[in-house]
C-alpha positions as CSV (number, residue, x, y, z in Angstrom):
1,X,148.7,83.6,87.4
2,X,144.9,83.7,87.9
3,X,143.7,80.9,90.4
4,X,141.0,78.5,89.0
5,X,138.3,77.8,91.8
6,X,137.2,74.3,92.0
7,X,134.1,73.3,89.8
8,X,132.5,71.5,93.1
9,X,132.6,73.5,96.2
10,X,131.0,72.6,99.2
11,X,128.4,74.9,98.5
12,X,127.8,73.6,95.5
13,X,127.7,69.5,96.5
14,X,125.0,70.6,99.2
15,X,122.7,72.5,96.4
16,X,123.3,69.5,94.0
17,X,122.0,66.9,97.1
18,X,119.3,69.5,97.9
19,X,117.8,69.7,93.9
20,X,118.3,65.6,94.0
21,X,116.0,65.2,97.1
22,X,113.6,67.6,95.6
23,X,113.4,65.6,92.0
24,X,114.9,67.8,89.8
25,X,116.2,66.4,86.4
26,X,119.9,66.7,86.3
27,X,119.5,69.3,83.7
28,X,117.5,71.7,85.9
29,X,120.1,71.2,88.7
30,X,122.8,71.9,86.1
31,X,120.9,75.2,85.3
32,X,120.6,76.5,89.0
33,X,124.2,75.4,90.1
34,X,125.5,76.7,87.0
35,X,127.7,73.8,85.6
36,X,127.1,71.7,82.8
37,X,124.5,68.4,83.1
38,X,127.3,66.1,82.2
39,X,129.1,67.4,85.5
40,X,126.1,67.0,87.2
41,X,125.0,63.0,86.4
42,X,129.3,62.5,87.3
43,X,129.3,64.0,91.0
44,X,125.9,61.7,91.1
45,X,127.2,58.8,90.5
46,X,130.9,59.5,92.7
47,X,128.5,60.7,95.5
48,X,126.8,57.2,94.5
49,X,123.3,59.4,94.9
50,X,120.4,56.9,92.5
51,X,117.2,57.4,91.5
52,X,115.8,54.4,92.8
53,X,113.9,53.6,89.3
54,X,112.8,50.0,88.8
55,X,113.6,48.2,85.7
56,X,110.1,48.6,84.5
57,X,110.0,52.4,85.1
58,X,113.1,53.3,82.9
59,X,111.2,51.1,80.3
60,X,108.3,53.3,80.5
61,X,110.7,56.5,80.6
62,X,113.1,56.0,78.3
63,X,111.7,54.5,75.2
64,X,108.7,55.8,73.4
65,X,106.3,53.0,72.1
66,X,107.1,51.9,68.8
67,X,104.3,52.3,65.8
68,X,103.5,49.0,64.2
69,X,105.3,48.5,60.7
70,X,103.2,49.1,58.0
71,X,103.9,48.6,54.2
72,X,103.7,51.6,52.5
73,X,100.8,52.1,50.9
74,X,102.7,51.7,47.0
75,X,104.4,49.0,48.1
76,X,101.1,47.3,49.0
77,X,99.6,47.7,45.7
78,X,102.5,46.9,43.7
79,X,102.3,43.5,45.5
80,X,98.5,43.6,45.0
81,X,99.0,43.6,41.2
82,X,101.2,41.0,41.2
83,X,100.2,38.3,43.3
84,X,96.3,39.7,43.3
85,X,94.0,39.0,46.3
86,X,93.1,35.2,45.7
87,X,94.7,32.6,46.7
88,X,96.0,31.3,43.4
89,X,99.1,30.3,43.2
90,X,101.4,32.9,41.0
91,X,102.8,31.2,38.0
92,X,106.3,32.5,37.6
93,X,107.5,31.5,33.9
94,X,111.0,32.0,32.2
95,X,111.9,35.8,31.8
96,X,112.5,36.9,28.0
97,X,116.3,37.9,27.3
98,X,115.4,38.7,23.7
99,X,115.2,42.8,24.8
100,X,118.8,43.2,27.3
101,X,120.0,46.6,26.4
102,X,122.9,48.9,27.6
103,X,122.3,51.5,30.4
104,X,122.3,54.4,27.4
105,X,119.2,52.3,25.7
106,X,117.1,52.2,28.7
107,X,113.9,54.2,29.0
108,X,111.3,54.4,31.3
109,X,109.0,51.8,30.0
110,X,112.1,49.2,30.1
111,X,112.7,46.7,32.6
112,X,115.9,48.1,34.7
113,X,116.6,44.5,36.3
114,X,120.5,44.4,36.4
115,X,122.2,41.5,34.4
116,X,125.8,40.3,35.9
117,X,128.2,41.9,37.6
118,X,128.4,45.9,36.9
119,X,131.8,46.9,35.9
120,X,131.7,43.1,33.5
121,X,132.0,42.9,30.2
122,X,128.2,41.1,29.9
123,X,126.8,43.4,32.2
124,X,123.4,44.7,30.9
125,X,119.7,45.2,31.9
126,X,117.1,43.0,31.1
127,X,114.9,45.5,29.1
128,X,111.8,43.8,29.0
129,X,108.4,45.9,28.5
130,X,107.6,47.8,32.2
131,X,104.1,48.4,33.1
132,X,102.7,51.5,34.3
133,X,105.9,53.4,35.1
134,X,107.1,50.5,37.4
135,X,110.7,50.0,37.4
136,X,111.1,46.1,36.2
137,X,109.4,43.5,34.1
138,X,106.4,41.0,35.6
139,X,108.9,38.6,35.6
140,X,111.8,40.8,37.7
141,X,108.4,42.3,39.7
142,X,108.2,39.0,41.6
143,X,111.2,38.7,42.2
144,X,111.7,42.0,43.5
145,X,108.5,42.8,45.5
146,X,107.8,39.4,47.3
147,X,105.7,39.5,50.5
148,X,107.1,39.1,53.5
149,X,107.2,35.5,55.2
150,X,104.9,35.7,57.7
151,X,102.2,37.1,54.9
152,X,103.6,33.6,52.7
153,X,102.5,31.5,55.4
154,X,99.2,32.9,56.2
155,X,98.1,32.7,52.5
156,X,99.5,29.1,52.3
């Protein structure tokens, strides 16, 4: 029966504290000692041996900086078109339900807004005249596409 040696020998420990002193990541200590980086950070924290990073430094380390959101650039002038760029306030009127229509009589100039509950037995799409490709009415447009509330507020 073959004997299995022990994964931390003395040897080992005293290369491990050595790399530590010297600043090695715990990957590049895992590399020279030859066991995996997982084993390394463990026998780190039983041999309670820290880094000594603040707060403020793993902040710095450990998270790149976030872009700023930005609407995407379709999304922008969709809402463009709908709400325009002056202050007026948009005028949302009653959506026609003369033109609902089945999913087989949709096409791509038809307003896809879902009606009800799918799977009921009124369940239907509101099939109202699309502009431009988009995928719902004027009417279902401002519902879907609204700006966001801070954007409300700052035209307001």
């Amino acid at each position: 029966m073959p004997v299995l040696s022990p994964t931390w020998t003395d040897e080992r420990i005293e290369l491990l504290k050595q790399h530590f002193e010297a600043g090695l990541s715990c990957r590049e200590i895992a590399a020279d000692i030859g066991v995996s980086r997982n084993a390394v950070i463990g026998k780190l924290s039983r041999l309670n041996l820290t880094r000594g990073r603040t707060i403020d430094d793993r902040k710095v380390q450990d998270r790149p900086a976030r872009a700023p959101r930005t609407v995407p650039r379709l999304q922008y002038e969709m809402l463009a078109t709908i709400y325009g760029d002056t202050d007026a306030p948009v005028v949302a009127g009653p959506i026609d339900e003369a033109n609902r229509c089945s999913l087989l009589e949709l096409s791509e100039n038809r307003c896809r807004w879902p009606i009800s509950t799918p799977g009921a037995e009124d369940f239907c799409f509101c099939g109202n005249s699309a502009p431009d490709s988009q995928p719902y009415c004027s009417g279902h447009s401002r519902l879907a596409y609204r700006p966001n509330g801070r954007a409300r507020v700052m035209r307001g």
